[in-house]
N, C-alpha and C positions, 0 to 999 in steps of 0.2 A: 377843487374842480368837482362838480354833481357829476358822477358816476351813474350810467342807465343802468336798468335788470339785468342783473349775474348768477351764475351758477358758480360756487366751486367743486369742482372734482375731482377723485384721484383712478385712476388706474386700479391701483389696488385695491382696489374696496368694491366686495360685491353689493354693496347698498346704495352706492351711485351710481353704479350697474344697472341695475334694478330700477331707479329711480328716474333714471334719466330717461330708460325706456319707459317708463308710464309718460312720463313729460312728453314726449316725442309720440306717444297714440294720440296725447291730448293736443299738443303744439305742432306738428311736424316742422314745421320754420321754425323751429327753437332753435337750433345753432347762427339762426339769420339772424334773430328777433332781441337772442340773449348774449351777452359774454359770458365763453365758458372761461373760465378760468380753472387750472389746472393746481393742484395742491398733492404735496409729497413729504415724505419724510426726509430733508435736505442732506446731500453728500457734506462731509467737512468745509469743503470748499466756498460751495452757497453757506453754510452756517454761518462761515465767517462773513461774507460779505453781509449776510442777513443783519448781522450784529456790527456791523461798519455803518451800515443803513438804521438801526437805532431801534430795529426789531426784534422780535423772537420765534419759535415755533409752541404753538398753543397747546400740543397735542400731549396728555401724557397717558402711557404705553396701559393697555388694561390686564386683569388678573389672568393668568393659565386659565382658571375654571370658566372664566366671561367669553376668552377665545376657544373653548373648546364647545363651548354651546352653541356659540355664532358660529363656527365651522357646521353643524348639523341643522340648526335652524334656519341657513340661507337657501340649502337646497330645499327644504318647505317653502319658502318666501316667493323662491324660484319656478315652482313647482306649479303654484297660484298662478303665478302672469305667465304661464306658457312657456318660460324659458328652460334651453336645456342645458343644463350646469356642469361643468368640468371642474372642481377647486384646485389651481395649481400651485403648485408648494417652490415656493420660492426661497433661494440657498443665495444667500448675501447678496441682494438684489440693490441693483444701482439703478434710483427711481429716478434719477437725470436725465438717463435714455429715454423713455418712451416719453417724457411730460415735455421734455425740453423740443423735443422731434416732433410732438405737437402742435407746440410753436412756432418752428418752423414751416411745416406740415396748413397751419392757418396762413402763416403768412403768403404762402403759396396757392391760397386758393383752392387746398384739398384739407382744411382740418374737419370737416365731418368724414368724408370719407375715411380719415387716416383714422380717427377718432373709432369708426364701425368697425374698421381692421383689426386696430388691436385691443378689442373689448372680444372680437371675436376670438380672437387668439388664445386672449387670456382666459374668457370664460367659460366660451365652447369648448373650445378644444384641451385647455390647462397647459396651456403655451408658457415658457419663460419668456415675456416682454422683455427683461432685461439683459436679456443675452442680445447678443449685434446679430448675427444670423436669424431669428427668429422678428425682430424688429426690423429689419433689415426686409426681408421677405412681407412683414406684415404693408409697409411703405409702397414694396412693389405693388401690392396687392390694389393700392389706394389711388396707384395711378402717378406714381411719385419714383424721384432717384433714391434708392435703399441707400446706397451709400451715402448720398450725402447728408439724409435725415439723421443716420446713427453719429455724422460727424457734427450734427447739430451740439451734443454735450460739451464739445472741444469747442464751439465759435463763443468769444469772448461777448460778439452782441447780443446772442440766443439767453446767455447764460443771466447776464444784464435785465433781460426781458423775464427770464425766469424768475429772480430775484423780485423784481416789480410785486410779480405774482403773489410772493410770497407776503411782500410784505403789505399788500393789500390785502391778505388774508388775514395778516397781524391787525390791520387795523378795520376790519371788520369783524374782528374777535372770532375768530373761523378755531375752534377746537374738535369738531368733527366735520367730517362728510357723508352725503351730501349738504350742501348749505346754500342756500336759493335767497337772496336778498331784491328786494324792489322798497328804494326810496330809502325811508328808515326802520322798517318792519323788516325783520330777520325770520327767518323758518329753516332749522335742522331736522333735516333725517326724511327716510322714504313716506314717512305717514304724514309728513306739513306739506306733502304735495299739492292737494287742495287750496289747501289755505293761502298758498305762494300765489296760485292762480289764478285767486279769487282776487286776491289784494292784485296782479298785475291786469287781469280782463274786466274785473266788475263782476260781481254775481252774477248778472242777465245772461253775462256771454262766456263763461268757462264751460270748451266742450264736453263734449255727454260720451265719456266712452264706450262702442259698440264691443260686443263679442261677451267673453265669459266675464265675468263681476272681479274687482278691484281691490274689493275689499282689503286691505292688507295692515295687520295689527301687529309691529315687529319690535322688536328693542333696537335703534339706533343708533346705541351708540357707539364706537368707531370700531372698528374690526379690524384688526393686527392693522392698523398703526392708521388709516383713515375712513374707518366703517362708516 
């Protein structure tokens, strides 16, 4: 089946943070325009079924020294597009909560807003998304029932749908984020912004960003575990 223009993203990564908000100065319909598709570092549970499914996870983990430069280099990155950065440190985080509650959250007709909630959570403020309280409250936030987004990881169809996710990630050979695909042309990281946009509008017509300069020259590759 031909698949239309996708994003994948993850939560944890300040670089589809970042990227997504350049996309959305350039796009604002980009969550109408695109599929976002959601990418994590799978619980046990999805592993297995990932691997029932005939998949794997692409991602593999980068050096102490790599993480500890991308920890100080993203509040620069940040710094540039106007954004104001919270890094929060995350203590055995269960990424099924907020990506799966996304999906939900889509299916419901609030996944951008749920989407603004807990990017805000996370990045403003250095919120644990994976705690149930704090995701929970992000949901309310979006216009949504808290409780039944955080019971999103427990529904058997969410979790199915989650899976999908992944292994379409598998097979579009997704080993970081962000990752912006249209047609068979692939574009990794904050700086193939352009180029994604160019391939999906035509040169004539990719918008012209107003306000301070864009410029942004970063190392993208994954940041604790989907940079």
């Amino acid at each position: 089946m031909k698949r239309g223009p996708r994003v994948h993203f993850s939560f944890r990564s300040p670089f589809s943070w970042m990227a997504i908000h350049r996309l959305r100065r350039r796009l604002p319909d980009a969550h109408q325009r695109l599929d976002f598709i959601p990418y994590w570092d799978p619980d046990e549970r999805t592993s297995a079924d990932l691997t029932a499914a005939g998949a794997e996870f692409h991602y593999t983990p980068m050096s102490k020294a790599k993480h500890l430069y991308i920890l100080h280099d993203t509040r620069r990155q940040a710094a540039k597009l106007g954004l104001r950065m919270v890094w929060p440190v995350d203590v055995d985080p269960w990424w099924e909560l907020p990506h799966l509650g996304y999906l939900l959250a889509r299916r419901l007709g609030r996944g951008e807003q749920f989407y603004d909630a807990v990017t805000a959570a996370r990045w403003e403020r250095g919120e644990n998304v994976c705690e149930p309280p704090v995701l929970r409250a992000a949901a309310e936030r979006a216009g949504l029932d808290g409780d039944r987004i955080v019971a999103a990881a427990e529904s058997a169809e969410i979790r199915a749908a989650g899976v999908d996710c992944l292994v379409t990630a598998y097979h579009d050979d997704i080993f970081g984020i962000p990752y912006f695909r249209v047609g068979p042309h692939r574009f990794w990281g904050l700086d193939r912004l352009d180029d994604f946009l160019t391939e999906l509008l035509g040169p004539a017509t990719v918008p012209v960003p107003t306000g301070a300069p864009e410029r942004v020259l970063v190392d993208t590759d994954t940041a604790g575990g989907c940079g």
